[in-house]
Backbone as CSV, one residue per row, in Angstrom:
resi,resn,N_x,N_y,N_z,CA_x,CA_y,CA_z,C_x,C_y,C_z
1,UNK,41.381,-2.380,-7.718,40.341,-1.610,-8.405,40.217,-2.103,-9.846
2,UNK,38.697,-2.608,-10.608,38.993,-2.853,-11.585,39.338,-1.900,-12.692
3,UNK,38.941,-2.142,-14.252,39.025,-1.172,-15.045,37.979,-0.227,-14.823
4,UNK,36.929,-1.130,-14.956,35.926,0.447,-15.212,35.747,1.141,-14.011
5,UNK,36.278,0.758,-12.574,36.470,2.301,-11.312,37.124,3.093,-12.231
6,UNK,38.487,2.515,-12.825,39.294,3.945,-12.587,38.821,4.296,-13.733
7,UNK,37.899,4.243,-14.541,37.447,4.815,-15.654,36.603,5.955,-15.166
8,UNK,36.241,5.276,-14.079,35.237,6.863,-13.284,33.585,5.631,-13.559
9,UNK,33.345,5.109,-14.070,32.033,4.150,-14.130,32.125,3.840,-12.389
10,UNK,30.716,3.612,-12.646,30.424,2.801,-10.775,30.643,1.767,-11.121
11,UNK,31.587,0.988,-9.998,31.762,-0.549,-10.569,30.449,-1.488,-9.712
12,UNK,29.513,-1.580,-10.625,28.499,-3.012,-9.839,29.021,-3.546,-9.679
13,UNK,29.806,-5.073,-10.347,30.042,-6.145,-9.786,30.715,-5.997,-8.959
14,UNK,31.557,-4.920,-8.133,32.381,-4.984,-6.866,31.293,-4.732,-5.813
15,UNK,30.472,-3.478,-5.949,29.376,-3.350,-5.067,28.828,-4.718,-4.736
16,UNK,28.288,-5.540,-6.073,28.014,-6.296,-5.657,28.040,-7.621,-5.454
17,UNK,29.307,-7.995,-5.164,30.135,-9.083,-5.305,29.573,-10.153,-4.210
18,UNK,29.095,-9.801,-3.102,28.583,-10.547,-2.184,27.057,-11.202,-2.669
19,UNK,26.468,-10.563,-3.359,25.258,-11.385,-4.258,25.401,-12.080,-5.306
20,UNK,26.639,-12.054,-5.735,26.683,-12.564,-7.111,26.454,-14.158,-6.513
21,UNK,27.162,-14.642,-5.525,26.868,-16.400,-5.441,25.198,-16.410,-5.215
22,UNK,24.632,-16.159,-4.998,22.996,-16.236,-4.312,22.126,-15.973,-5.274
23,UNK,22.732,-15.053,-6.388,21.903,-15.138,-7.589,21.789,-16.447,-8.521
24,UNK,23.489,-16.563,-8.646,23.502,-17.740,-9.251,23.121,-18.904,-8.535
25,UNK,23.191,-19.355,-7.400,22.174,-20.663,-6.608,20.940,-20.813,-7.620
26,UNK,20.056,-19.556,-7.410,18.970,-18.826,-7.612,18.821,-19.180,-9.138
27,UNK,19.448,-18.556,-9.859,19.523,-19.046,-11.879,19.364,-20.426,-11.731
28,UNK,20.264,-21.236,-11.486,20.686,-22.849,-11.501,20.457,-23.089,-12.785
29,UNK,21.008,-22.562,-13.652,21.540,-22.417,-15.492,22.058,-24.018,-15.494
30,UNK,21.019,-25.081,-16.307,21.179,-26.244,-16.800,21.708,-25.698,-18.301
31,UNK,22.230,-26.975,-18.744,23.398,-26.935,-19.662,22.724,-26.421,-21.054
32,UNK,21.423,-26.886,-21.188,20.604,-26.661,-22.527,19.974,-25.157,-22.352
33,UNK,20.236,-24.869,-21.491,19.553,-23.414,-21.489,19.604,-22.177,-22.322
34,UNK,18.638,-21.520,-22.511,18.776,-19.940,-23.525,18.687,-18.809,-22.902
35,UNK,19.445,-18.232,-22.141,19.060,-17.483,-21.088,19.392,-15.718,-21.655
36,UNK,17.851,-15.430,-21.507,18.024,-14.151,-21.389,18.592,-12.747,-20.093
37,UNK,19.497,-11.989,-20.074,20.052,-11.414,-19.116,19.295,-10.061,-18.853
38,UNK,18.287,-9.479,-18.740,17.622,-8.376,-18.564,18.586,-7.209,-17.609
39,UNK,18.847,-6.040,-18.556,19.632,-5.088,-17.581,20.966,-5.638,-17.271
40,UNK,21.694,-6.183,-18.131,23.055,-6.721,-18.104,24.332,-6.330,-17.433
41,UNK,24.499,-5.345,-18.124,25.788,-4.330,-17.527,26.766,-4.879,-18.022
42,UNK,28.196,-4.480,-17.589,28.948,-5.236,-17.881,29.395,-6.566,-18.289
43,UNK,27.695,-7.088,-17.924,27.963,-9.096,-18.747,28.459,-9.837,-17.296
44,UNK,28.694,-9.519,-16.369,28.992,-10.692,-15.561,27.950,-11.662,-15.366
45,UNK,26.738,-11.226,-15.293,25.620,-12.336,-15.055,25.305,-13.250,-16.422
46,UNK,25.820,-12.805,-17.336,25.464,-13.381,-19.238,26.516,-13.946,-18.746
47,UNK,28.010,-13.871,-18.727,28.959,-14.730,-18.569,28.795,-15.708,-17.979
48,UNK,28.367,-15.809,-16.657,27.982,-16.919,-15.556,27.215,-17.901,-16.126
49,UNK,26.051,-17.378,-16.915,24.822,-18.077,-17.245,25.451,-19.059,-18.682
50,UNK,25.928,-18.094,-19.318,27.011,-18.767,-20.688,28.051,-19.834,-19.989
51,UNK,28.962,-19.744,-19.483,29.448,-20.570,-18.873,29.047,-22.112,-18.366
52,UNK,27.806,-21.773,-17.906,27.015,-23.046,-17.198,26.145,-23.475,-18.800
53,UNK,25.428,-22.732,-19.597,24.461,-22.823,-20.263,25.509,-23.945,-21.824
54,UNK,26.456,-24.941,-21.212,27.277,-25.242,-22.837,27.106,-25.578,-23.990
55,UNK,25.843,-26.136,-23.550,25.336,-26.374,-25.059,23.758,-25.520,-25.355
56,UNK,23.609,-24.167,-24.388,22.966,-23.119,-24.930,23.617,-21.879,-25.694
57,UNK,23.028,-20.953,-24.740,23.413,-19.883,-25.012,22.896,-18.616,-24.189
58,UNK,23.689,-17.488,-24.181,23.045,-16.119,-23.141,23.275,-15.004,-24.271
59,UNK,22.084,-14.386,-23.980,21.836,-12.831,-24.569,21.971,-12.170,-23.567
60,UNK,22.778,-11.465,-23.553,22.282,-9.853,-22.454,22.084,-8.989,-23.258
61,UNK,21.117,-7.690,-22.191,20.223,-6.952,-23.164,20.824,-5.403,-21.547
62,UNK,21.148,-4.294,-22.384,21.355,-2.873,-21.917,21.114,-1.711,-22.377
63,UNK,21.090,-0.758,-21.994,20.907,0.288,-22.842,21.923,1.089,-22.627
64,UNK,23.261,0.486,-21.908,24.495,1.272,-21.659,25.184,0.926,-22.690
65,UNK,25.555,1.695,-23.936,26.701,1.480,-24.648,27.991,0.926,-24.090
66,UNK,28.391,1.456,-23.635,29.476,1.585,-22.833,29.997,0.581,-22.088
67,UNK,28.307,0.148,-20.967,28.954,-0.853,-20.380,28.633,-2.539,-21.658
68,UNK,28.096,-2.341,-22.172,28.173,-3.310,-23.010,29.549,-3.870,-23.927
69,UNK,29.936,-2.258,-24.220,31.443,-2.570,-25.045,32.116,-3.547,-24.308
70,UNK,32.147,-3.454,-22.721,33.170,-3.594,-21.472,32.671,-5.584,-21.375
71,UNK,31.099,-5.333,-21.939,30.768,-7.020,-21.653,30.914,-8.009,-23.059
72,UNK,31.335,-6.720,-24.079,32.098,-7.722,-25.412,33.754,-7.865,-25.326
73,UNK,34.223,-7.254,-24.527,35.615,-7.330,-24.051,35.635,-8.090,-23.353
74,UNK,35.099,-8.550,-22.287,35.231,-9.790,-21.181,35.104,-10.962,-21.806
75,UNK,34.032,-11.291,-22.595,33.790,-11.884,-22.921,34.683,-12.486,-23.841
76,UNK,35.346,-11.880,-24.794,36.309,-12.119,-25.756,37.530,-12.859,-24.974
77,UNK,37.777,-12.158,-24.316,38.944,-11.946,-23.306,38.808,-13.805,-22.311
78,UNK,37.319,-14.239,-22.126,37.434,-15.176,-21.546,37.239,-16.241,-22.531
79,UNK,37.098,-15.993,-23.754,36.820,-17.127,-24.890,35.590,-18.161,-24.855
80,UNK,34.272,-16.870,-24.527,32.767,-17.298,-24.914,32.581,-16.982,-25.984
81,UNK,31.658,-18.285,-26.835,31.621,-18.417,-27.606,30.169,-18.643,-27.855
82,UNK,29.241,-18.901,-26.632,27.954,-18.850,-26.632,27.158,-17.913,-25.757
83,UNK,27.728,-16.846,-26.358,27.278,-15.065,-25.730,26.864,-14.074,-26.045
84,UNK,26.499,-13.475,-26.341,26.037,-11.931,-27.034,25.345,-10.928,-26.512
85,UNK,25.581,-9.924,-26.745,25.330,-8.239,-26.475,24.199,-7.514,-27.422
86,UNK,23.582,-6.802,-27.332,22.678,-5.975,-27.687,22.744,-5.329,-27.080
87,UNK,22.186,-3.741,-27.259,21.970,-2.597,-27.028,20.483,-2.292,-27.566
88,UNK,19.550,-2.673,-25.722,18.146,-2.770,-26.473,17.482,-2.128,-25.033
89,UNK,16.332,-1.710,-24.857,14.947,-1.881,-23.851,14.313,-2.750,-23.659
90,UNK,14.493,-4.023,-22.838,13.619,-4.662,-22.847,12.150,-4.513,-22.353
91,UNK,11.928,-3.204,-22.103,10.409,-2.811,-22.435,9.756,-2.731,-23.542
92,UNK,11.162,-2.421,-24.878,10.172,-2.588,-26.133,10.872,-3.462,-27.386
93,UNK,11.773,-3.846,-26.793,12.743,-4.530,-27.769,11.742,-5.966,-28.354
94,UNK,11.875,-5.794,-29.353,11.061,-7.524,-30.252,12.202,-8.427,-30.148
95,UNK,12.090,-9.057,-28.868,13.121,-10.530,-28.787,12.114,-11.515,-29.678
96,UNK,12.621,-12.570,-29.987,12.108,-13.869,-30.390,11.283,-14.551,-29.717
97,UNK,10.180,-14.783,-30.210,8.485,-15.457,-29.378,9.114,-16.421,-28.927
98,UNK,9.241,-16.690,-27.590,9.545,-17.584,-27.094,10.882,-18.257,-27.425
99,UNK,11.635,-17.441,-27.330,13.286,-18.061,-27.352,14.008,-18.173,-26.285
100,UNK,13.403,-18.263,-25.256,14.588,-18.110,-23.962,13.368,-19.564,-23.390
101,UNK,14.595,-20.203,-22.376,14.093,-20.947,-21.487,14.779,-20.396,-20.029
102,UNK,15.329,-19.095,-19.775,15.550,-18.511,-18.504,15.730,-17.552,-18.242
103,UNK,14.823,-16.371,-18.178,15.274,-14.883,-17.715,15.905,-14.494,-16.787
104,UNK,16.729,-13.852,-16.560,17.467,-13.417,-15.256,17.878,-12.090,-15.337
105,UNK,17.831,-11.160,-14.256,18.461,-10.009,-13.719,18.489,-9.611,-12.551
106,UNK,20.158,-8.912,-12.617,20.376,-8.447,-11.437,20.154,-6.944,-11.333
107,UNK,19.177,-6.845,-10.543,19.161,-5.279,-10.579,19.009,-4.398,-11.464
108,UNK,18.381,-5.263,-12.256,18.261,-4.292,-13.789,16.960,-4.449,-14.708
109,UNK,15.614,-4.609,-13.707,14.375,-4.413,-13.730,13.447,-3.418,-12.693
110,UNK,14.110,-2.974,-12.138,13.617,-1.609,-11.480,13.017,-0.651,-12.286
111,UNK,13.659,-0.325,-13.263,13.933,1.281,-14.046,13.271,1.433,-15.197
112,UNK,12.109,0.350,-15.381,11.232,0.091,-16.431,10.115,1.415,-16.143
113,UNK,9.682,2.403,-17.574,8.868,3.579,-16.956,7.552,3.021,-17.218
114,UNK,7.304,1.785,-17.579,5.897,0.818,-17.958,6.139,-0.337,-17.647
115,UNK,6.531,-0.803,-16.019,6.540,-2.060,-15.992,5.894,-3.666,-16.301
116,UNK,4.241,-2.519,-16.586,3.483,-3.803,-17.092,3.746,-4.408,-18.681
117,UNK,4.048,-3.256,-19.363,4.513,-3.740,-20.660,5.910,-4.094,-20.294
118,UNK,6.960,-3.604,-19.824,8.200,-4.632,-20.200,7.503,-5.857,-19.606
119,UNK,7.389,-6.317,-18.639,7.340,-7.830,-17.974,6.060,-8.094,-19.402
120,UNK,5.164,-7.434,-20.167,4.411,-8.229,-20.912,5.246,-8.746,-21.778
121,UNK,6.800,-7.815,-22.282,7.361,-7.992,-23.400,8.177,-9.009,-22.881
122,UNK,8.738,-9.329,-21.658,9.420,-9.746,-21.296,8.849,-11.515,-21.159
123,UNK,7.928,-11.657,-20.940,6.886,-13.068,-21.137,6.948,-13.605,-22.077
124,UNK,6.792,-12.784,-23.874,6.950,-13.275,-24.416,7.939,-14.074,-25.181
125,UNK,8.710,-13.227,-24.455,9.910,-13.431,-24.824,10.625,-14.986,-24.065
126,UNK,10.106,-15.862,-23.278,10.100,-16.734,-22.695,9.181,-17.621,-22.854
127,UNK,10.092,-19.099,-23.184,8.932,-20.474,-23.561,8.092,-20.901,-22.336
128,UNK,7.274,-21.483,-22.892,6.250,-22.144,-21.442,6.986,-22.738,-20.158
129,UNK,6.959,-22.584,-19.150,7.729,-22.780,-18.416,9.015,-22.917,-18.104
130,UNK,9.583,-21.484,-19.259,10.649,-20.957,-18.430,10.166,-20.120,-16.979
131,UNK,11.629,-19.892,-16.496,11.993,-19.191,-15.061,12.254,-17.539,-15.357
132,UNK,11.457,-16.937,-14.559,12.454,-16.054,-14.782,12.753,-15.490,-13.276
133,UNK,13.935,-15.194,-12.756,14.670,-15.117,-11.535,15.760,-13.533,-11.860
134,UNK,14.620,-12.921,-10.535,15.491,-11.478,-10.516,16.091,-10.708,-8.812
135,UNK,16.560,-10.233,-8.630,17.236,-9.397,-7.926,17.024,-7.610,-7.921
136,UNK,16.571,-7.925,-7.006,15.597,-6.733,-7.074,15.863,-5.864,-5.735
137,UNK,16.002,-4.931,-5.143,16.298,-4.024,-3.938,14.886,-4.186,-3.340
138,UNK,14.857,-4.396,-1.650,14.339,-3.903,-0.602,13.632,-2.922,-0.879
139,UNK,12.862,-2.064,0.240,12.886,-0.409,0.516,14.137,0.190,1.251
140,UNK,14.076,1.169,0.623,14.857,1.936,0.950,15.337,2.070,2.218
141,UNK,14.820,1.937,3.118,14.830,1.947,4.597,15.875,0.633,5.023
142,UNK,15.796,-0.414,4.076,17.187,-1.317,4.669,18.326,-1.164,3.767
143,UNK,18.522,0.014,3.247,19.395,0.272,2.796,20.521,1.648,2.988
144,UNK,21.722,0.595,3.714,22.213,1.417,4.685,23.066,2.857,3.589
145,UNK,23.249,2.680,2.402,23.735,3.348,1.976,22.935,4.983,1.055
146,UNK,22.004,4.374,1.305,20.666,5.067,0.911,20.439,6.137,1.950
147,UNK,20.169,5.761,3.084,20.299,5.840,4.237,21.444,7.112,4.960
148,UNK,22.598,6.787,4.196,23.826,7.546,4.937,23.784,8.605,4.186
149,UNK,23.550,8.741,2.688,23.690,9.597,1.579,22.419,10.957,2.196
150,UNK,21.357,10.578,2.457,20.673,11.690,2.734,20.735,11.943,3.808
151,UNK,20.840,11.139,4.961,21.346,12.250,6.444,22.371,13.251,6.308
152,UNK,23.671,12.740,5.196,24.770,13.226,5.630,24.758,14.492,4.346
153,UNK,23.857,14.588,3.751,23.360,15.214,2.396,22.078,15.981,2.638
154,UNK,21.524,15.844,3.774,20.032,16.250,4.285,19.458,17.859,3.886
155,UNK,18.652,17.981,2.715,17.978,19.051,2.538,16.418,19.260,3.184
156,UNK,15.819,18.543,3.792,14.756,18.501,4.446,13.534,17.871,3.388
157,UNK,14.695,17.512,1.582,13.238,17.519,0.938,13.776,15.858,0.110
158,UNK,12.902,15.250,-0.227,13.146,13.920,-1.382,13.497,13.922,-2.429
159,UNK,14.264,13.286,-2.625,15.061,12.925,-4.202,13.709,12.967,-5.248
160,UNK,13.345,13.431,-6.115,12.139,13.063,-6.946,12.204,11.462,-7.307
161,UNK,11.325,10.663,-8.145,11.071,9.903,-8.367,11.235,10.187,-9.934
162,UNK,12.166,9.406,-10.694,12.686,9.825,-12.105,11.871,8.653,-12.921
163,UNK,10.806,8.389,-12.847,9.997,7.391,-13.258,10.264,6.321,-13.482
164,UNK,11.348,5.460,-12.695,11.359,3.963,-12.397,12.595,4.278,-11.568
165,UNK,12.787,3.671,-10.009,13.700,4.502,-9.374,13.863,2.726,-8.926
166,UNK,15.472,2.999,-7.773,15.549,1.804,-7.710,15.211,0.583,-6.686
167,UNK,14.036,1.090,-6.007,13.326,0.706,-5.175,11.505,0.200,-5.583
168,UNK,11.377,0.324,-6.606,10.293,0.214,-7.808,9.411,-1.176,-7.480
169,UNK,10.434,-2.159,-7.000,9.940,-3.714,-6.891,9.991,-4.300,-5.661
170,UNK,10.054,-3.300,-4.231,10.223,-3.192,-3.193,9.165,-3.963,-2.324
171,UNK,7.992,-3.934,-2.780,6.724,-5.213,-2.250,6.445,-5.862,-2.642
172,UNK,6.769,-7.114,-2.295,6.797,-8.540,-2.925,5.081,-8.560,-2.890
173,UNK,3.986,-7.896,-2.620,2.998,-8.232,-3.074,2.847,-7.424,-4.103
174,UNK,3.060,-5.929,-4.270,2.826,-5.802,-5.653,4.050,-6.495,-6.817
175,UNK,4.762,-6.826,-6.620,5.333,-7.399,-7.481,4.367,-8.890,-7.765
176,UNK,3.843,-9.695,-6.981,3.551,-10.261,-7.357,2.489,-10.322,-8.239
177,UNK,1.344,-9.037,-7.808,0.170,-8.585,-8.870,0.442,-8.136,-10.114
178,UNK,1.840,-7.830,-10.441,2.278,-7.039,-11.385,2.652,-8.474,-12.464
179,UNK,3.478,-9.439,-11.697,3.932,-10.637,-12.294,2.850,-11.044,-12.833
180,UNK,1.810,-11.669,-12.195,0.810,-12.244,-12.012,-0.182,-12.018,-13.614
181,UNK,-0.349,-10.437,-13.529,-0.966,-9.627,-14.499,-0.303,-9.844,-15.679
182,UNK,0.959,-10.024,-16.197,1.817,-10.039,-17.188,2.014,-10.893,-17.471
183,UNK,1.629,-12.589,-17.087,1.483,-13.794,-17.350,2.499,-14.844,-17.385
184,UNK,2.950,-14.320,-15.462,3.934,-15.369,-15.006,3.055,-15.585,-13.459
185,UNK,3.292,-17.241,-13.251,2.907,-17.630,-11.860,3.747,-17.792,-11.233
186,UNK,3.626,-18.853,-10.163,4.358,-18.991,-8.843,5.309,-18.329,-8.255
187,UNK,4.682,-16.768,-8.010,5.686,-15.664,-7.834,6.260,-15.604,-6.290
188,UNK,7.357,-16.175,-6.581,8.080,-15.910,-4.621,9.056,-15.384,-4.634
189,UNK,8.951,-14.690,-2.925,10.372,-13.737,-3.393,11.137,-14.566,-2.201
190,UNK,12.309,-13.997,-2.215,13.337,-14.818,-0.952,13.480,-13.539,-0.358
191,UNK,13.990,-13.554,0.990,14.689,-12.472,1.494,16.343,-12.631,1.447
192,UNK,16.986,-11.816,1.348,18.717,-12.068,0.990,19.267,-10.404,1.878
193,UNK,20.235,-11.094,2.941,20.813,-9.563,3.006,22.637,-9.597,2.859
194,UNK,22.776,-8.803,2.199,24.698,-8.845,2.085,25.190,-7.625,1.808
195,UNK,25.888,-7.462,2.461,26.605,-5.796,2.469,26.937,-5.501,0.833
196,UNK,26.811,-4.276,0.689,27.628,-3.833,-0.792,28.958,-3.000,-0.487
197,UNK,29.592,-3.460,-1.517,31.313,-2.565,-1.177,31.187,-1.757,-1.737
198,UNK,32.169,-0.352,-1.554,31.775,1.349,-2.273,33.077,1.289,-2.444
199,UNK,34.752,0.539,-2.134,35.917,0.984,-2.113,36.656,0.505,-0.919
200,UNK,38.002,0.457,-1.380,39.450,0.185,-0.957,39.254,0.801,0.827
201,UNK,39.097,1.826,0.195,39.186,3.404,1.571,37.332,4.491,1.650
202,UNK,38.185,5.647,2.369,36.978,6.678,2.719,36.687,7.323,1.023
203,UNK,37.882,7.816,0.563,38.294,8.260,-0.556,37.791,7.804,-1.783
204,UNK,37.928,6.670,-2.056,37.675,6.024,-2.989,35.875,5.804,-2.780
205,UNK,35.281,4.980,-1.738,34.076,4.984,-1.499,33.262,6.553,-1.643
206,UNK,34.069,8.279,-1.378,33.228,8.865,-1.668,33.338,9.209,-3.144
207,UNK,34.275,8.587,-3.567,34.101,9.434,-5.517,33.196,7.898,-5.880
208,UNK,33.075,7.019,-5.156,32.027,6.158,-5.796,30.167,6.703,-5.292
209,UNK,30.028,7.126,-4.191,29.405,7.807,-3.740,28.873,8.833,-4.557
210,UNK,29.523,9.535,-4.689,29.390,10.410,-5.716,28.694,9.980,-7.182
211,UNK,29.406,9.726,-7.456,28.538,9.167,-8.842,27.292,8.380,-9.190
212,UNK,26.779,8.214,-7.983,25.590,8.140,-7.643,24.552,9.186,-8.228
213,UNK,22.702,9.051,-8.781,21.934,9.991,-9.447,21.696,10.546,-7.892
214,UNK,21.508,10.064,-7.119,20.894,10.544,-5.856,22.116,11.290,-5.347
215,UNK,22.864,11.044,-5.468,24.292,12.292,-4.750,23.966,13.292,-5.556
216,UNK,24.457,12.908,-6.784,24.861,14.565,-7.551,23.271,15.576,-7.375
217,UNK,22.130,14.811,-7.064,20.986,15.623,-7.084,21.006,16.257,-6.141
218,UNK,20.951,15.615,-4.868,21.155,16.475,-3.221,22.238,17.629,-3.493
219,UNK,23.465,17.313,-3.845,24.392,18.196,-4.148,24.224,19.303,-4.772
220,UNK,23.690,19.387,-5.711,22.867,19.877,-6.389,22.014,21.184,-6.186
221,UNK,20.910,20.597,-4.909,20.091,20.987,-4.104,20.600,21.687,-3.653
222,UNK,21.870,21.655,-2.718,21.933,22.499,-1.821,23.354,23.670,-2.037
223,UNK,23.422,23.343,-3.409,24.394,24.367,-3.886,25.951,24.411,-3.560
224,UNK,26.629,24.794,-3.905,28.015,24.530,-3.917,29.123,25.348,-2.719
225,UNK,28.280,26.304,-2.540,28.613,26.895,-1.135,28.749,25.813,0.216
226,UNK,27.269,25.172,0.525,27.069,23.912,1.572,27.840,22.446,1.021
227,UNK,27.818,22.397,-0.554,27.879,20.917,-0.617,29.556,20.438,-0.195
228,UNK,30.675,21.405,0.212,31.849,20.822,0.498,31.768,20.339,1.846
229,UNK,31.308,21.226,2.791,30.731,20.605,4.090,29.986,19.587,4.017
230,UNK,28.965,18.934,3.116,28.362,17.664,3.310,29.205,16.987,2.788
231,UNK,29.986,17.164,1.876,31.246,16.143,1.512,32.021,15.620,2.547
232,UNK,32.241,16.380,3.236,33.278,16.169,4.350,32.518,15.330,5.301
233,UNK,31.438,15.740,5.619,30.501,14.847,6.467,30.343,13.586,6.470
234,UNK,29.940,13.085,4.541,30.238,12.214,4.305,31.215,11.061,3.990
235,UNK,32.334,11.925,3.488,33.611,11.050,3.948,33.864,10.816,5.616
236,UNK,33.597,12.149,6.088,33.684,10.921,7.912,32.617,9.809,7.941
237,UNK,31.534,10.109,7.611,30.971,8.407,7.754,31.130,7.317,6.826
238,UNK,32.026,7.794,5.747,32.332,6.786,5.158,33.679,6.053,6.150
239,UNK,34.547,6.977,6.279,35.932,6.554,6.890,35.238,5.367,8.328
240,UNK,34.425,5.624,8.859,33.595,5.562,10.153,33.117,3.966,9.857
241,UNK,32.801,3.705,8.403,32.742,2.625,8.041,34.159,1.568,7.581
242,UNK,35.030,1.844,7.300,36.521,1.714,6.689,36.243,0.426,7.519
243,UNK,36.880,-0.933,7.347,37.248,-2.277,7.149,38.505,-2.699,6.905
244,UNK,39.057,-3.879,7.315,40.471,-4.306,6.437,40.236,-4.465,5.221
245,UNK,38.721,-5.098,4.904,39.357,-5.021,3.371,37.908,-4.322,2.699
246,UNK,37.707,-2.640,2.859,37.334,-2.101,2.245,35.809,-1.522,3.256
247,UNK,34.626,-0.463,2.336,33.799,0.131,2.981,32.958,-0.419,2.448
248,UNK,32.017,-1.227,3.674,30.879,-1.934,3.100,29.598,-0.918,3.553
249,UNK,28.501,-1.499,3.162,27.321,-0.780,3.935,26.355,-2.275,3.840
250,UNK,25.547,-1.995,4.764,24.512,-2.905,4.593,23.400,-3.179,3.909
251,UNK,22.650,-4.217,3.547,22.033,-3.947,2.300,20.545,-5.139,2.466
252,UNK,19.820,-4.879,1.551,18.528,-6.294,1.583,18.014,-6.129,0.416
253,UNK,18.024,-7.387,-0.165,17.273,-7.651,-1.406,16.224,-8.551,-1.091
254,UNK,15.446,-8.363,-2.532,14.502,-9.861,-2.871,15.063,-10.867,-4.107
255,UNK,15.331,-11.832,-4.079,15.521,-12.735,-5.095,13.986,-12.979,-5.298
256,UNK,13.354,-12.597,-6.702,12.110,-12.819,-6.793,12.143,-13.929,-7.976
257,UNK,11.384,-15.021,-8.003,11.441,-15.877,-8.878,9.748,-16.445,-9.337
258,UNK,9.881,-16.400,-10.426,8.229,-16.809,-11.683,8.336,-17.436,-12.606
259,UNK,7.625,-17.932,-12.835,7.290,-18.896,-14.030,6.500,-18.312,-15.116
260,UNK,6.486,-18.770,-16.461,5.960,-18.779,-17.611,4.983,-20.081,-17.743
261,UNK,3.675,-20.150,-17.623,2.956,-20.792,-17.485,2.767,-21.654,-19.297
């Protein structure tokens, strides 16, 4: 378990450890590169990109304090020296006209509440034919964990929509009208499917479960009287899932990739 599980944080990069190689294929971070990290998190994807980028450089950009502290600690800790952190929106943050030659994110362009202005802000922020290459969730429907949380959580009614949810970039045709509009071309998406890990055990996968916006809301919903019984429910289908080495669920993304014309 890393640090930030037992801190009680959801750990992404374990969830999603099985995408991390397919993103990076996907980046293919040449050595001169300036790569911007959109929706960072903890820095594993700025690290990767820094790493490859040696005689550039990577910005990641979050609005998690927290997990940012965790991506100036790694970072330190691995002795990058061409890296850096902010604590910004890249919906409204003033990056540098054209200072990046590569945008990238994992999963951390969904949650924009004006997607046409971030991706406008986000353009500019990229020289003429940079890339920018993201990771983006399916619908909901191939997502097995999505999936298990409200059967086994089932109030008869929908999670609201908290104005950028994480299924937002789910049709590769409107994504592409959206790209398109904001003044990036050759918009393609890939299809990618790879399980995400929740934990060791049943146990561990439901306090990760848990900390989920969509758990604690259902929970929520249905009040504290019912919600120990759906707990229980859900740890049997978590256990139901249990592995030698840990509880996966199944999963589908888009690797969506555009250009800066």
């Amino acid at each position: 378990m890393t640090a930030e599980a037992q801190r009680g944080q959801f750990d992404y990069d374990a969830e999603l450890s099985r995408y991390h190689p397919r993103l990076l294929a996907a980046m293919d971070v040449r050595p001169d590169d300036h790569v911007l990290d959109i929706g960072c998190g903890s820095g594993l994807t700025t690290r990767a990109a820094a790493e490859s980028a040696v005689s550039g450089s990577a910005l990641g950009v979050d609005v998690s304090a927290e997990r940012l502290a965790a991506a100036r600690r790694l970072s330190e800790q691995e002795g990058l020296l061409n890296v850096r952190f902010e604590r910004a929106d890249a919906q409204t943050h003033l990056f540098p006209a054209e200072g990046f030659s590569l945008g990238i994110s994992r999963f951390g362009t969904m949650f924009f509440s004006d997607p046409e202005a971030a991706f406008t802000n986000i353009a500019r922020a990229l020289r003429p034919g940079a890339r920018l290459v993201q990771l983006v969730w399916q619908d909901r429907r191939h997502q097995e964990w999505d999936v298990v949380v409200r059967r086994t959580l089932a109030t008869g009614r929908t999670a609201p929509d908290t104005g950028g949810e994480p299924f937002s970039l789910a049709d590769p045709a409107a994504v592409e009208r959206l790209l398109t509009g904001t003044g990036f071309t050759d918009v393609q998406a890939i299809d990618v499917r790879e399980p995400v890990y929740y934990g060791p055990d049943a146990d561990a996968a439901c306090d990760a479960v848990r900390s989920l916006w969509l758990t604690r809301h259902l929970l929520a919903e249905i009040g504290p009287a019912r919600a120990e019984q759906a707990l229980d429910r859900l740890r049997a289908s978590l256990a139901s899932r249990q592995t030698a080495d840990g509880v996966w669920f199944d999963s589908r993304a888009w690797i969506v990739t555009a250009r800066r014309p």
